[in-house]
Steps between C-alpha positions, in 0.01 A plus 500: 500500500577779232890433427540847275688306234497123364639264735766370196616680203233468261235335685168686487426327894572881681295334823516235781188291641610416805338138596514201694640246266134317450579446118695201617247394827264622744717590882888478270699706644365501850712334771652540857799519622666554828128570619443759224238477260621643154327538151760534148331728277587530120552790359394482163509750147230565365429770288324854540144320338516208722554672803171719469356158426635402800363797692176504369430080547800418735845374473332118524296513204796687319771201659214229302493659181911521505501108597235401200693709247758296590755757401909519643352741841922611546559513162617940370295464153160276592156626408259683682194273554286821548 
């Protein structure tokens, strides 16, 4: 998801990946309440070059290469591992 501007002063992330929160395990996020199933999604920044990554291999692969670069995901001034 384009944001049109960085999601914090001087971050270069200007993009979200919007995900299931699989980085931390397979089905979090997914439980039922009251009868309802829901599903948490993150909304992550990422920046312009990661999210054509992300479109042209999927968010998933993009979500992996985030968790092995082991960089701070929320923080304004990380770098782009694409």
């Amino acid at each position: 998801m384009d944001l049109g501007r960085p999601w914090q002063p001087g971050s270069a992330c200007d993009h979200l990946l919007v995900a299931p929160p699989y980085i931390v395990d397979e089905g979090a996020g997914e439980f039922e309440i009251f009868g309802l199933a829901l599903s948490l999604l993150w909304l992550i920044p990422i920046t312009a070059s990661e999210a054509e990554f992300a479109n042209h291999h999927g968010g998933y692969l993009l979500g992996e290469e985030i968790a092995e670069a082991d960089v701070g995901v929320f923080q304004a001034d990380r770098p782009s591992v694409r």
